[in-house]
N, C-alpha and C positions, 0 to 999 in steps of 0.2 A: 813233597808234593811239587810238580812242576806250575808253576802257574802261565797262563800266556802273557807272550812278550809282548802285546802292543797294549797294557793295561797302564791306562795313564796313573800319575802320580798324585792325578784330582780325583781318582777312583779308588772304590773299594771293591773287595770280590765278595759277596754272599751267597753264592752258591755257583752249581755247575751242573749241567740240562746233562740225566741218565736215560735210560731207556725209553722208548715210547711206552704208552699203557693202550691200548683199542685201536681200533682205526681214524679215530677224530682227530688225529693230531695232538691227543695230549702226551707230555713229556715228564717223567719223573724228574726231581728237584732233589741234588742233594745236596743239602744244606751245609753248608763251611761258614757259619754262624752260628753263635751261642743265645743269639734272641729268637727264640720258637715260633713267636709268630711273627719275623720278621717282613714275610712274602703276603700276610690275609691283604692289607689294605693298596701294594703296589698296583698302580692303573698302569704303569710301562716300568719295560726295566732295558738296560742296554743286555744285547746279546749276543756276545763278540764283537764284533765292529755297528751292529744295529737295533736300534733300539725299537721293541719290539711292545704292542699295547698288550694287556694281559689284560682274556677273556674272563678267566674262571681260574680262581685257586682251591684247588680240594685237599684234606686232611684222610687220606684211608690207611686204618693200618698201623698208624706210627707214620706213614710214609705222606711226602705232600708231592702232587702234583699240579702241574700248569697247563692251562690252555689258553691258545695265542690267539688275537683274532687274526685271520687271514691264514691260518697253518690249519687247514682242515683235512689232512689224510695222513697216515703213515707215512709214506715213500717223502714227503714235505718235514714231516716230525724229525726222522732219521738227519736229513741233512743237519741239525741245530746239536744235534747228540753230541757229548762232551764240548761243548763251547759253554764259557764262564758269562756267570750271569755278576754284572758290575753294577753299581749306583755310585752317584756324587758321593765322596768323601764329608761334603757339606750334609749327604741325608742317612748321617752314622745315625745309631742308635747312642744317645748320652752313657759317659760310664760317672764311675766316681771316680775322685781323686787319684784313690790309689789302685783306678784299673786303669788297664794296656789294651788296646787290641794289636792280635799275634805279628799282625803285617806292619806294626809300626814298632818291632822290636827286631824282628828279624833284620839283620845288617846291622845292628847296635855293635860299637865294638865292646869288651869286656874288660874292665880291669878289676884286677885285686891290688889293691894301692895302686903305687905309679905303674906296675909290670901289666902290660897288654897281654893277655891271654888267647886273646882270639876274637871270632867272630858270628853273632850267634843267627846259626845254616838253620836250626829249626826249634819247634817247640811240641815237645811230646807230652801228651795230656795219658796222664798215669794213674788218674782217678784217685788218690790221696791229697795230688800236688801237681803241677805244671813242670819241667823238667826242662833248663836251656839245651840245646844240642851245640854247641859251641868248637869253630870248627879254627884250629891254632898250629901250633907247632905240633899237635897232637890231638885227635878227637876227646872232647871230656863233657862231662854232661854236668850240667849245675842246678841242685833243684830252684826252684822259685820260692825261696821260704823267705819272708822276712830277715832272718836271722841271717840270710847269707847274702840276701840280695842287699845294697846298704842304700842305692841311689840309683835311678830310673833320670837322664837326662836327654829326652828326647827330640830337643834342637839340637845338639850336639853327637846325637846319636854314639850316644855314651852309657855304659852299665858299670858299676862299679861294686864289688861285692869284694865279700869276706870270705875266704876259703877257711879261714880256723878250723881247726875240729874235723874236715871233710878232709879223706883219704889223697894220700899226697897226687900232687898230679903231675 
């Protein structure tokens, strides 16, 4: 996923404005967050370069959409289409311990022991297990298991796992 380049490093991305839905200017939401109801309670959110007060959030579908105040037509909705929706890093959602979120792993380097393997380009959600996409002297993919992953050092932007057992690479 491309993300845009002027996303400060005191931000987080939780979504990205899809299609419009009617003529009022609202915009579908698709969410690049794992907290579902991440968007019920936000009164503004930043939206691309401007931060923008949120009228109304609706749930239809599965699907959630936004409406902005002051965005009140289609031809207005349109212009915000595919521009990322940012909040303060400061207004994450709490994890535990032993969670990550994606955007503070991705650029971790990787080691197995002292040997640098690479650098992890992505994180593919595979529905059994989280999957590093680790981009090196060679593409190779690393699951996210305990068992392989040994150490998460996130000031130092550091991963260090255990290849054992996993097909040579």
């Amino acid at each position: 996923m491309q993300y845009a380049d002027k996303i400060s490093p005191d931000e987080i991305i939780i979504g990205k404005l899809g299609k419009t839905r009617g003529l009022d200017g609202t915009l579908k939401i698709i969410s690049l967050t794992d907290f579902e109801n991440r968007f019920d309670d936000l009164k503004e959110i930043k939206v691309g370069e401007k931060i923008l007060s949120v009228e109304k959030i609706r749930h239809i579908g599965g699907e959630i959409f936004v409406k902005f105040a002051g965005v009140n037509d289609k031809e207005s909705a349109k212009l915000l289409t595919n521009k990322f929706l940012t909040v303060n890093r400061s207004d994450a959602a709490p994890l535990d311990d032993d969670e990550f979120y994606f955007f503070d792993i991705i650029g971790c380097e990787v080691f197995d022991g002292e040997k640098k393997i690479g650098t992890v380009k992505n994180i593919l959600r595979t529905g059994s297990n989280d999957v590093l996409e680790i981009s090196g002297a060679k593409e190779i993919l690393i699951p996210a298991l305990k068992s392989v992953i040994r150490e998460i050092n996130l000031p130092e932007k550091k991963i260090f796992v255990d290849m054992t057992g996993l097909e040579e690479f």
